[in-house]
Each structure stands twice: as C-alpha cells, then as structure tokens.
Steps between C-alpha positions, in 0.01 A plus 500: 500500500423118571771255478362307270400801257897588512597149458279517147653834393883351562396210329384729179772658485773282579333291149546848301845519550514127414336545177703808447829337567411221252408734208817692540655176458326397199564813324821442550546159294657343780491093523694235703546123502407513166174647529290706240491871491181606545617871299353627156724398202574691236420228199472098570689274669787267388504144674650329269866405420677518125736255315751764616494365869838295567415132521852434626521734782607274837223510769655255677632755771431374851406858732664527815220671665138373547326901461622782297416828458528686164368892459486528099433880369454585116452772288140592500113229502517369153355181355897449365587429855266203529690260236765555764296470782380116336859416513588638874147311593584172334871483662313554861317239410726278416717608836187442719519102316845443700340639816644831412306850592561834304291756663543842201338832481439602121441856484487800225390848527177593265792713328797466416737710775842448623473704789220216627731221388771638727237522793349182438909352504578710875151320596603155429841568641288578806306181512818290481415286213756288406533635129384774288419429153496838255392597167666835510297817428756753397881360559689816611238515776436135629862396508538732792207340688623160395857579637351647845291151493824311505721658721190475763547113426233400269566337181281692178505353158379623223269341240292538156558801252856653579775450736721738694853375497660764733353428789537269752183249389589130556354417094294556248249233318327657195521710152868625450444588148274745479691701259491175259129455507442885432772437157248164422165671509668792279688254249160309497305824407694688295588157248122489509447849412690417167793742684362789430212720593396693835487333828424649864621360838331489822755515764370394834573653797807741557787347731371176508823291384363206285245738307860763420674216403199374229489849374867539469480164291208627308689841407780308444399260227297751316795722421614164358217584195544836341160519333285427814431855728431516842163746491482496915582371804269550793530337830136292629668439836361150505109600446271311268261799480799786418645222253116584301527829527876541367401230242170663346680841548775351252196352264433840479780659433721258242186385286857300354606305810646212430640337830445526843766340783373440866745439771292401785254262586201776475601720198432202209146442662424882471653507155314213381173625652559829318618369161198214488269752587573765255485150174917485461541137671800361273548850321697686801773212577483494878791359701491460894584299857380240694239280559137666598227324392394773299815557326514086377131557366601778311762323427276188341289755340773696281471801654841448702785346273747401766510464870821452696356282818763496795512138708415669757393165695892426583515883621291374799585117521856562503474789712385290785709220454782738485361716814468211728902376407636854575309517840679187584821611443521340102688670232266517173590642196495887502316510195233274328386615162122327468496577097172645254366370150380669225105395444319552206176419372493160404630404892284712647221260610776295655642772714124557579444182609872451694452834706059519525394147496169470500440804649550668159181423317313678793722851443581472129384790302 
C-alpha cells in the first residue's frame, strides 16, 4: 500500500473516533465553563429566575484562586435541572467579571440510577476537581461514595431536592422541606375538593428522597379529612408518558375522581394532559410541583389548580458561591434552605414570564 493511500485511511479513521468520542459526550449532558448541553431534554428549558431568588445574598466574596474546578452530578436529564443550571451559569458569570474562572462539568444519566451517580462521584474524585457538587440519587447509597470522596481529599456538597446529613458533605443549598410542600399541595386540594370525595396520588419514583417525603406529606394531610378516600397510588417514576397512562387508566376506572396530587415535576404535566384530554379541566382538582412550562400553562388554563414552584435559581447560584468558599478553606453554612411558593392561576403568566421570558410564546400550548 502507498504511503499516501495509508496516510488517507489513518486520517478517516482517526476523524471517526473523533466524532464518536464527541457523541458519547453529548449523550451524556455534560457541559463546562458554563457551556450548553447539547443533550435531548425532557420538556423546556428554565432560564429565568423567580421573586424567590435572595436579593440580599453577599457576593462580595473575593476567590483566592484564579481557576476552579467543580464536577456537579444530579439525579437524572430533566428540564427541572436547567432553572438550576441558569443560576450555577449566572454566578460563573458573574465570577468570570472579577477575573475569576469556574471551569464545571454538569452531568445526569438519561435515567435516574444511583449506581451511575456513585461512578460518576469515583470519576470526579479521579480527575481531582476541586469540589463535587451532588443532588443525591438514593441516600443510603451515595453517602458511602460521598464519604470515600472525602477521605480521598475532595470536598462534595450536595445541592437541589434533598440533603444527606450523615455524611461527611461540606453543605447543602436547596429544598429542605419537602415534606411541607407535599402537606401544601394536599391542604390546597383537598379544601378545594370541598373535603370530601375520591382523590388518587401519583408518587414518583421509589427511593428518591424528596418525592417520599411529598408523598408522606400528601398521605399525611389526607388522613387529616375523613370523608376524602385515597382510590390509588401508583408510582410514574418521573415519566410524562406513564403519568398518561396511570392518569387515563384512573379516568377509567373512578368515573367519580375528584382529585389528583403530583409530586414531581413530570406527573402534573401527564395528569393534566390526561384530564384535558378526556373534557374534566377544572372538574378533577389537580394539584402538583414545579415549574415546567407545561405545567404553568395548564396552570393559566384551569386545568391545574395549584403548582408548588421550587426557587430553584438559588439551588445553583448559591451552590457556586458556596463551592468556591469551601475550596478555599471558608466555613459556609451547612445548610441553606432556598424556599417554594404556592402559584395559582391568576400568577401564572407572571411565573411564565419570570422563568420563560420571551421564549414562552414560541413553546406555549
């Protein structure tokens, strides 16, 4: 063979495994410096900040270090995740203003699985970065990886839905009262439902600790009204598309339903979708988290009568803020509670416009 014709062939294929590399690493939602992920999302993207975000919080922290590294790992690719990721995006920002560079990896399995969060944590630990940020999978399970991450000499936080006190994490910046917002949606609901009457509960994915702690809150409150029964409980492990089925199944099956509570960010947009569909918008009192896009139009339209919307912008603002102090040796406090609002109809054009921006008259329904 000519040297020229082998030259070409090298060439060819040393491009393949280029190309290759690069999809692998789309797939896998990774992004640094602040850069997009180029991965499918399940739903649309945040951008925005609420009136929730802390106006007072002191940014006025001078870094002792000119680069940082930050490895950030949460629970699964979900449009939630990219309210936070505005919020971890505009901090870099404003660090890069005082000359400041955070260099972070933002990455999340297709599906939710602890035993990849625990890889993904050994990983970083390998790489050296200088912190690693959490939103913990299954707690029992990643506070032994976080522990291991620790004694090996890298700091790991942990961020967003829950928090694992008995570990060894340096702090948590996010929701810490899950269990309350799963007791507001109920209240909300049942009051709504005159107290009385059936209601069914989609329950998220099993083991994951914020969505246990909603449900405990929802079965919780409930028991609190005598005449209002509990027809089923079935578990949509996060999916928009089993959140139908479950829903239309229920249509089906308790011609009488009169509530419906949603403790994830996918199960009200699935329950909505199902109940509009089927004529009951407003008839089948609907109560459910966060912020999609989808879930504040159904929202505005009647079909959903509350949403509880998690400032989930302070989850990732704070959490860099917070990273960069604890890398250089600064106590912070061990836990920041970022707060949620009840939203209802008549603000939910606001939250629309706080979160979306322009960008939601070109994805409204």
């Amino acid at each position: 063979m000519k040297r020229k014709e082998l030259l070409s062939i090298l060439t060819t294929v040393l491009f393949a495994a280029m190309l290759f590399s690069g999809c692998k690493a789309a797939n896998k939602s990774v992004s640094s410096s602040g850069t997009a992920s180029t991965a499918a999302k399940a739903g649309d993207s945040a951008t925005g900040k609420t009136d929730l975000a802390d106006k007072s919080f002191d940014t006025s922290y001078a870094p002792k270090k000119t680069t940082y590294k930050i490895y950030c790992t949460y629970k699964n690719i979900h449009s939630w995740y990219d309210a936070i990721k505005a919020g971890v995006d505009a901090a870099v920002s404003d660090m890069a203003k005082k000359g400041i560079t955070v260099d972070y990896v933002w990455y999340g399995p297709a599906q939710p699985d602890a035993v990849d969060q625990v890889n993904s944590i050994e990983t970083a630990v390998g790489q050296r970065y200088d912190l690693i940020a959490v939103d913990v999978n299954q707690p029992e399970t990643t506070a032994k990886a976080i522990d291991k991450a620790v004694a090996k000499g890298v700091p790991v936080a942990t961020f967003a839905s829950s928090d694992v006190s008995n570990c060894k994490r340096s702090f948590f910046v996010g929701n810490t009262d899950n269990y309350g917002d799963g007791c507001t949606l109920a209240k909300a609901v049942c009051e709504k439902m005159g107290g009385k009457g059936q209601i069914a509960i989609l329950a998220g994915t099993m083991g994951a600790a914020s969505h246990e702690a909603r449900l405990k809150g929802f079965n919780d409150t409930i028991a609190q009204y005598p005449d209002i029964k509990i027809v089923d409980t079935q578990r949509d492990n996060d999916s928009v598309e089993k959140a139908i089925s479950i829903t239309e199944s229920w249509l089906a099956a308790y011609p009488d339903l009169g509530g419906i509570l949603c403790n994830n960010m996918s199960n009200p947009v699935g329950a909505c979708q199902a109940v509009k569909s089927a004529g009951k918008s407003g008839k089948i009192i609907i109560g459910g988290m966060d912020h999609d896009l989808r879930t504040l139009n159904y929202l505005k339209d009647g079909t959903l009568y509350i949403a509880q919307v998690q400032n989930c912008y302070d989850m990732g603002y704070k959490l860099i803020y917070y990273a960069i102090e604890t890398i250089d040796g600064v106590k912070v406090p061990d836990s920041t509670a970022v707060g949620s609002t009840s939203v209802y109809k008549n603000d939910a054009d606001k939250f629309i416009k706080m979160l979306y921006g322009d960008k939601a008259d070109a994805t409204a329904q």
